[in-house]
GUTORSE-791001 format. One record per residue: x, y, z of N, C-alpha, C in turn. Coordinates in pm, whole numbers, plus 50000, padded with zeros to 5 digits. Layout:
BEGIN
XYZXYZXYZ/...
//
This chain:
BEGIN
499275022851372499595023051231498545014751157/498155021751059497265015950958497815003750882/497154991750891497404978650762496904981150643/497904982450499497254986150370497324978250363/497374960650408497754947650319496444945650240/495224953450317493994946950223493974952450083/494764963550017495144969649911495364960949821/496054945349856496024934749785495264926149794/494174925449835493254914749889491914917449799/490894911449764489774913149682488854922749713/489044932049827488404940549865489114953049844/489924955949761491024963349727490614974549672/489754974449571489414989449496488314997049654/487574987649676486824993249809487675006849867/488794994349956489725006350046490455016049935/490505012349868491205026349778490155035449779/489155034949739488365044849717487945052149876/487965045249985487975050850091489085059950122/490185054550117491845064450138491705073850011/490965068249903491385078449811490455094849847/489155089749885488315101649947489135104350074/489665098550160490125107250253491455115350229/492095112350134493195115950096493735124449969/492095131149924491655133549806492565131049700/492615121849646493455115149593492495102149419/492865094549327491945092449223492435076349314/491805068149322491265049049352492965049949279/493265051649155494365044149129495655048749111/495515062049199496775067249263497325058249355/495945059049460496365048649580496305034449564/496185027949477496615014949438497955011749369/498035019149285499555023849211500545027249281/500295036349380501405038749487501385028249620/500655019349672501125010549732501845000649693/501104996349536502044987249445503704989049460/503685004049401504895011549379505865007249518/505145015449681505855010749797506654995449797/505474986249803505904969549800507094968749689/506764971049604507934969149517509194975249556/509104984949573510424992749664510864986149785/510314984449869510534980849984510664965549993/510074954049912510624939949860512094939149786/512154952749700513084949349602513214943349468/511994938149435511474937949312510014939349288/509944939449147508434938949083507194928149114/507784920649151507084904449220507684899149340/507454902949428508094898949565506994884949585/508164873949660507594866549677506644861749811/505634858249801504664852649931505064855550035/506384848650060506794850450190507104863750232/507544869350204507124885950194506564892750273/505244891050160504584893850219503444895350332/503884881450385503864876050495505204879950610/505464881650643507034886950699506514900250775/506164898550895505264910650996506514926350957/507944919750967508804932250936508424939650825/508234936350721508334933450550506464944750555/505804940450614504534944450629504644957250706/505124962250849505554970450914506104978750835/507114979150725508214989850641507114992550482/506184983150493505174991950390504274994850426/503844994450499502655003750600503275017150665/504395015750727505105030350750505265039050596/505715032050479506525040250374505225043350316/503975036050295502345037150191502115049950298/501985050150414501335062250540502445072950487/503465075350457504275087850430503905088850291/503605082050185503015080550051501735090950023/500625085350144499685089350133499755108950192/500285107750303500315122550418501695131250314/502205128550184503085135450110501835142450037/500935129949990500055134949887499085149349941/498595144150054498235149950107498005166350131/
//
């Protein structure tokens, strides 16, 4: 399973634009919709640190962003 955590990390538009070419898809589809995942899958709009730190918490948005992306698809 693929890690989107770098989606939040300063190298972020990078990998978007990589998933977004493989996924023919626009940079801020796939930034918008991982946003979108975390938020869903935290339970709010600002989930806190610990979070996203939380290997479970990381595991259930990397599964739900990978069905995100292979819907678009």
């Amino acid at each position: 399973m693929t890690d989107y955590s770098a989606l939040l990390g300063p190298d972020r538009y990078d990998f978007a634009v990589h998933l977004a070419t493989q996924y023919h898809l626009d940079p801020s589809q796939v930034l918008f919709g991982y946003l979108q995942v975390v938020s869903e899958v935290t339970g709010d709009t600002r989930p806190a640190d610990g979070d996203l730190h939380d290997p479970k918490v990381i595991k259930v948005v990397n599964e739900q962003f990978d069905h995100f992306l292979k819907r678009r698809h």
